[in-house]
N, C-alpha and C positions, 0 to 999 in steps of 0.2 A: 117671850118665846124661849124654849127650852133649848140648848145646844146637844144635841144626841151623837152618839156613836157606836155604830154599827162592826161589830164583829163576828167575819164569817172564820169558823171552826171547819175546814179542809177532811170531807171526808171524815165524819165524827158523827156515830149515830147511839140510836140507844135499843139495847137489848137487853131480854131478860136475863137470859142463860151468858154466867158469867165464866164457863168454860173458853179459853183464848179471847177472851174480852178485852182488847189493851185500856178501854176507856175502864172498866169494872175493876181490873188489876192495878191502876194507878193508887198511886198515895193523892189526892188532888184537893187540899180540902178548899182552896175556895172557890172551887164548881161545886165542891160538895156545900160549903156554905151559902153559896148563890142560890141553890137548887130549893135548901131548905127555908131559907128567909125571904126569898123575891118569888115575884110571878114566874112561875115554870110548868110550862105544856111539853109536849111533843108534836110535830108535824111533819105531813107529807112531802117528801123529797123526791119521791119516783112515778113511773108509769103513767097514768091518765094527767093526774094533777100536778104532773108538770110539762104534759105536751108529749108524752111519750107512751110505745105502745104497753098495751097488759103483760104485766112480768116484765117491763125494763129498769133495770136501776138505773138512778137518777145519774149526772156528770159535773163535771165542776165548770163547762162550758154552759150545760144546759139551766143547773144553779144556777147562776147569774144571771144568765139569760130573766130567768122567774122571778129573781131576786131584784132586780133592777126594774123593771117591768112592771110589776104589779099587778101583772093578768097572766093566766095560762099561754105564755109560747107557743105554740107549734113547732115541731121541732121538724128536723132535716127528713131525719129516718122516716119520721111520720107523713110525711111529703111523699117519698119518693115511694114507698112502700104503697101508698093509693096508689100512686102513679102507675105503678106495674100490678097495682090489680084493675085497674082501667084502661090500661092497655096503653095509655099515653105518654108513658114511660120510651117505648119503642118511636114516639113520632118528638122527639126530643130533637130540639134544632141543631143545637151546640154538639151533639153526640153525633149524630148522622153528619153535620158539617166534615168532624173530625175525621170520619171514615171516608167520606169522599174524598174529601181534600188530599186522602195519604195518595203521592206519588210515586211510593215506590211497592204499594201494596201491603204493608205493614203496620200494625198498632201495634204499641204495647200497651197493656192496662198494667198499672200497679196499683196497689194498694192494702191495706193491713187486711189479712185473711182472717176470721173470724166470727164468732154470734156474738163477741163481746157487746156491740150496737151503740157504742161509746166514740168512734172515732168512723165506725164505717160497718158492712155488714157484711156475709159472705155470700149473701142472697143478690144483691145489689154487682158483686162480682160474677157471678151465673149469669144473670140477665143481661150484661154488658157481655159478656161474650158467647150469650144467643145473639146481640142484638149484632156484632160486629159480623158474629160467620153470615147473618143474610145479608149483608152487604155484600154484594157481586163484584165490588172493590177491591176489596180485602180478601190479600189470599194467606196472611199470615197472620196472626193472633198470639203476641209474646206475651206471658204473666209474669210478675215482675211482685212476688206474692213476700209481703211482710209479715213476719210471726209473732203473736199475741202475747200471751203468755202474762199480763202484767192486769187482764181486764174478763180474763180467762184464765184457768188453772196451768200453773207455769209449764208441764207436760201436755201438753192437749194437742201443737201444732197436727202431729202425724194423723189425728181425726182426722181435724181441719182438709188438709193437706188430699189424703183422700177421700174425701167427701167430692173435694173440686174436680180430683182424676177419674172421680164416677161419672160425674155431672161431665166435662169435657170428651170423653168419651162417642158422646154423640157430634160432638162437634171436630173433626178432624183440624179444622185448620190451628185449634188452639194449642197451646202447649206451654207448661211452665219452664221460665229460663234461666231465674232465678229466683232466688232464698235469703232475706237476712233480717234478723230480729229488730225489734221496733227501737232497739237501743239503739241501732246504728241511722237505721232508715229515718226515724222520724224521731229524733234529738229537737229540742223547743229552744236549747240553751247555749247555742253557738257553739258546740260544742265540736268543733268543726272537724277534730283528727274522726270523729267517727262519722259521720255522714258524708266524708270523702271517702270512706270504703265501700260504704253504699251506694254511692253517683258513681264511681269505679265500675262496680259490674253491673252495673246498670247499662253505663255508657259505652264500656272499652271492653267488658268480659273479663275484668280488669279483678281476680279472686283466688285468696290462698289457694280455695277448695273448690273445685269442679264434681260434680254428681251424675253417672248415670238417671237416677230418680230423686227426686227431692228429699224421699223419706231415707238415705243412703247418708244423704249429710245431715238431718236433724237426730239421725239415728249414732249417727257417730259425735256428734256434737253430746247427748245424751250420756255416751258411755263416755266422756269426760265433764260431767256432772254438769253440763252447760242447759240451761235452762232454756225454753223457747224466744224469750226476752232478747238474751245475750248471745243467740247464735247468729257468728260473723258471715257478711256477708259470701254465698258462694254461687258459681253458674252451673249452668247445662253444660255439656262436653262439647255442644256442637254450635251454641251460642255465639254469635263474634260480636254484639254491641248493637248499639243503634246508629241507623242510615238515615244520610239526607234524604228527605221525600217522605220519612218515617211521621206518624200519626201519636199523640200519648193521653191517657185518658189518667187521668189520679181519681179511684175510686173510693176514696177518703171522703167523708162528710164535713168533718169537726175541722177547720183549718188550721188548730193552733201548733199541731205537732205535724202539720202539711206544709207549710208555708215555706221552710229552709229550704227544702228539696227540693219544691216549686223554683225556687226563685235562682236556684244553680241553676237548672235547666235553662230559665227562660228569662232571668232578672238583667235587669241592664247593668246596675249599677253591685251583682253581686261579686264580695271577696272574699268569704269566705276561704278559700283552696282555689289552684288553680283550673279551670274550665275553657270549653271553648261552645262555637254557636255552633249546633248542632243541625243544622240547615232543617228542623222540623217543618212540616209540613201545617202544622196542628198539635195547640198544647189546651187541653180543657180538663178544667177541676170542678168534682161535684157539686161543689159550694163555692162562693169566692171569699179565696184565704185572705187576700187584703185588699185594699185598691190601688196597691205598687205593682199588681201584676198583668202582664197585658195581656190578657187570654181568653178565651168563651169559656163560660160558665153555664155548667147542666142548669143549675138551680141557682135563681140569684135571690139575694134576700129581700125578704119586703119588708117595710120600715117599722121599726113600730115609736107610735107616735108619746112623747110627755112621757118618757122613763124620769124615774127617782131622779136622775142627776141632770134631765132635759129642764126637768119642772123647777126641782131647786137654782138652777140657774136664773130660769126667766122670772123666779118673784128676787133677782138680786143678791141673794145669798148667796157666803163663802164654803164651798165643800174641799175636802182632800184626800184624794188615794193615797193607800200606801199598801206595799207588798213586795216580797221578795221574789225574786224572777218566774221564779218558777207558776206562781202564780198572779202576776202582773196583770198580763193581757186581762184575764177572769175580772179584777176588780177595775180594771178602765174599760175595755174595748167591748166585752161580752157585759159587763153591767150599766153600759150604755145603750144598751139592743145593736152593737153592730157599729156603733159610730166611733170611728178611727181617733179623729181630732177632740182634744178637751175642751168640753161648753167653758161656755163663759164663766169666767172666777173659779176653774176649776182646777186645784192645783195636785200634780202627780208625784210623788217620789217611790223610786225602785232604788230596792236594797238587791248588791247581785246576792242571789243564791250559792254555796261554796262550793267550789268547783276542784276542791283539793282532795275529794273524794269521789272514788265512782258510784258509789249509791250512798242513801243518805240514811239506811241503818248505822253506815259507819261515826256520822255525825245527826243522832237525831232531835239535837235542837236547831240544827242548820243555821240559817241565818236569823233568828228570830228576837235574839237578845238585840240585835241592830233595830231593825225593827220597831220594836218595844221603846229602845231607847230614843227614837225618832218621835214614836207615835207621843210620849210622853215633853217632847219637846213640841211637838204640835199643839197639844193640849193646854200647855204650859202657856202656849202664848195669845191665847185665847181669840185667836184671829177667824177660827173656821166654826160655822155654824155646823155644818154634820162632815164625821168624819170617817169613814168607810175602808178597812181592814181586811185583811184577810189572813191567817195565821195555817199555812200551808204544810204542818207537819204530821196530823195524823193521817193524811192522805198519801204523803210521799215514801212516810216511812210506812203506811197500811201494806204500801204499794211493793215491797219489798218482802212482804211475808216473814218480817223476821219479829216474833212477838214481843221479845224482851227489850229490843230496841222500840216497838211501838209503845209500851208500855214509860218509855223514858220519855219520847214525842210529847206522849199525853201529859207526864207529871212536868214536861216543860212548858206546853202553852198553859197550864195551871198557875206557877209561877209568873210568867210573864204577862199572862192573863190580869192575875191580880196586882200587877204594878199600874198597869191600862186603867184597869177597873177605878183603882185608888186616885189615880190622878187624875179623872172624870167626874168624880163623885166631888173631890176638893174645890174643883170650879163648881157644882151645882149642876154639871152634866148628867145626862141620863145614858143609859146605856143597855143595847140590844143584842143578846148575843145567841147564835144561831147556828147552823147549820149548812153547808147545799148539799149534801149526798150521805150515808155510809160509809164506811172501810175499814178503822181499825178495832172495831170494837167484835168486828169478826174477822179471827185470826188461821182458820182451820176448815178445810173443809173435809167433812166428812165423807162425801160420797166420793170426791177421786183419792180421800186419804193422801190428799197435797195440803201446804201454806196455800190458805185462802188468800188471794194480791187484791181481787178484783172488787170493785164497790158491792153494793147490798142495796135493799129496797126498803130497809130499818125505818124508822121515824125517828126524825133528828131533833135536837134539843130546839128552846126556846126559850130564854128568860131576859125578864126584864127590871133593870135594877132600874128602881129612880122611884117615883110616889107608890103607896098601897094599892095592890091592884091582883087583878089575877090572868089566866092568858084564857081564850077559849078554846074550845076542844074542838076536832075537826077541821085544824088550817091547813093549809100550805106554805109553800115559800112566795108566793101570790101574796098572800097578805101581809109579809115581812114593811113591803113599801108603804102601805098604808097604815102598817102598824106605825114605823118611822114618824111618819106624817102628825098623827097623833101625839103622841109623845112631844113632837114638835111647837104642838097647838095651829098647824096647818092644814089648811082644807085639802083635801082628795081631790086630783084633778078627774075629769068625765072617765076619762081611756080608761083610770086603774080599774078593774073590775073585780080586785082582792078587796080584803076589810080590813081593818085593824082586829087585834086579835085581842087587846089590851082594854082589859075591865074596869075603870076605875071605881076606886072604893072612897 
């Protein structure tokens, strides 16, 4: 049996037009040598074939998801999107519970405003506050509306923003109460000074800036160059906080950038910053962000059965994660389909992400030399049969719109790439290296004339270093697991319903 190792490329796609290209503008030769001398395709990362609707770029949640899995997902959005066109969106248990159950006649919905379709939607926020004004319960409807900007063009909120003041309009009882960018609201990274400004006015009305209209502080925010991402949290004038007997819906799908917020509200054992219980009446999240949280969920997950890392377990074999914080969860939690706890013989190490910078154009090798040098100590010791990576820079720095620093990301997982590579090949290892989504190889976007931040529906690399071989054309990241398998010289359990993609010659 072959010992293989899988490395997923964070947001790394491929395109032709080499205009803001970070991956085209790198100096990178041994992708460029990989690309030339091994198996190299391209494959499906977005929209149908991976669970997601027509025109969505693919996620680094939803990656995995596919990646792990070995069959088309279904994804969140694609759920709840039927759901409200069958009407059965509105006869949702957890959602109507919430509304009833408020005592004092008050919800708030929060969650990130946007068509990004990455973390949440802003259709999914309409619908929740038609569904809350026909409750005869409810006489108050607070929004509680996080700004995009990072999955969406970094100016766009004030669309956003009025799109909702159109739509609410017909609904009197609603009203936005507050404002603050997704830096602050949905932080992944403990990053705790800033998502206690956001539970702040959330909670207590508790904000530098107060606003007649929303669009009054993203507008002023704007004329000090502040991006929708970065703008601090701020209230309504008339806003005083949330009340015992109060209702809360998080209209958030993706939980990985939900979970912090969640768990101030309503966590037992959280410390973030200091909080208190806030006598809620009802706390329910679209999806369930972990199983530490004790609350109704709109949409709970269904299982999926014999993921890459369910199956390598149960024939006995040693696997290992590894990744740096920022992208952790993705290569345990989400590429396990959803399961919390590590299978059997499954070993995890987290490198933290550096935290001595507020974005990570400013460091864009981030943590990855650690990383590398783990992974290489892993390898080294020849203990784990597959070993599964994740190399989180050109997605973090894509994410940042800064090209010349993505261009630095890319010629650094190149670098680091090839020390992985080398010390793989030295044992006889094989090696898979991949893609889950787009982002920095498009740096520009032409139609708002902003830094493109947000992913792309691109088709992302595929190559496979190890015997003569070739890859086939037409995959996805469906068949990433089965290609593994392969490689492995192991059988395809029934579930996967990808292929191998891996020709041998």
């Amino acid at each position: 049996m072959k010992k293989a190792l899988l490395v997923i490329l964070d947001g790394f796609g491929m395109r032709n037009n080499d205009d803001f290209n970070a991956v085209a503008g790198a100096n990178k030769p041994n992708l460029t040598s990989y690309i030339q001398n091994y198996a190299f395709g391209k494959i499906e990362a977005s929209e149908q074939a991976v669970g997601l609707p027509k025109g969505q770029f693919g996620n680094s949640e939803v990656g995995h998801l596919n990646l792990g899995a070995g069959r088309v997902v279904r994804q969140d959005i694609t759920k709840i999107d039927y759901e409200i066109e069958t009407g059965d969106f509105y006869k949702n248990e957890a959602l109507n519970s919430a509304l009833t159950q408020s005592t004092s006649g008050s919800v708030h919905i929060m969650g990130l405003l946007s068509d990004g379709g990455v973390h949440s939607h802003q259709n999914h926020i309409y619908e929740l506050v038609k569904l809350a004004s026909q409750n005869n319960n409810i006489r108050h409807i607070n929004l509680h509306m996080f700004l995009d900007g990072r999955d969406t063009p970094p100016q766009s909120a004030l669309a956003f923003i009025s799109q909702l003041e159109e739509v609410i309009k017909s609904y009197p009882k609603a009203k936005i109460v507050s404002i603050a960018g997704r830096y602050y609201a949905m932080d992944r990274d403990k990053r705790w000074d800033r998502l206690e400004l956001a539970y702040k006015a959330l909670v207590s009305a508790d904000a530098n800036t107060s606003f007649a209209t929303p669009s009054d502080a993203i507008s002023a925010a704007y004329n000090e160059k502040i991006t929708d991402e970065f703008v601090k949290p701020a209230v309504f004038y008339g806003y005083s906080g949330i009340k015992s007997g109060d209702s809360m819906i998080f209209a958030n799908f993706r939980s990985d950038r939900a979970v912090q917020l969640s768990d101030a509200f309503i966590g037992k054992e959280f410390n973030g910053f200091p909080h208190r219980d806030l006598g809620l009446a009802a706390f329910v999240t679209m999806t369930r962000y972990n199983d530490k949280l004790d609350c109704l969920v709109a949409y709970p997950p269904t299982s999926i059965i014999n993921t890459l890392g369910e199956y390598i377990s149960s024939l006995g074999l040693k696997q290992l994660r590894i990744a740096e914080t920022e992208k952790y969860p993705h290569v345990t939690y989400f590429f396990n389909g959803g399961e919390q706890q590590p299978f059997t013989n499954e070993t995890r190490i987290l490198i933290n992400s550096p935290k001595e910078v507020a974005t990570y154009d400013l460091k864009p090798e981030m943590s990855l030399p650690e990383v590398a040098d783990k992974l290489v100590d892993a390898i080294n010791s020849d203990e784990y049969d597959l070993i599964i990576t994740n190399f989180a820079n050109g997605d973090m720095v894509g994410h940042t719109g800064n090209y010349d620093a993505s261009v630095k990301a890319v010629e650094a997982l190149d670098l680091y790439l090839g020390k992985v590579v080398e010390a793989m090949r030295a044992h006889d290892g094989e090696v898979l290296i991949v893609a889950d989504h787009g982002n920095c190889e498009e740096m520009f976007d032409y139609e708002s004339q902003q830094p493109h931040t947000q992913h792309t529906t691109n088709l992302v690399p595929c190559i496979y270093i190890g015997r003569k071989a070739s890859i086939m054309e037409g995959g996805a990241l469906k068949d990433v697991a089965p290609s593994l398998l392969a490689m492995m010289g192991l059988p395809q359990p029934q579930e996967m319903t990808g292929h191998s993609l891996i020709v041998f010659k």
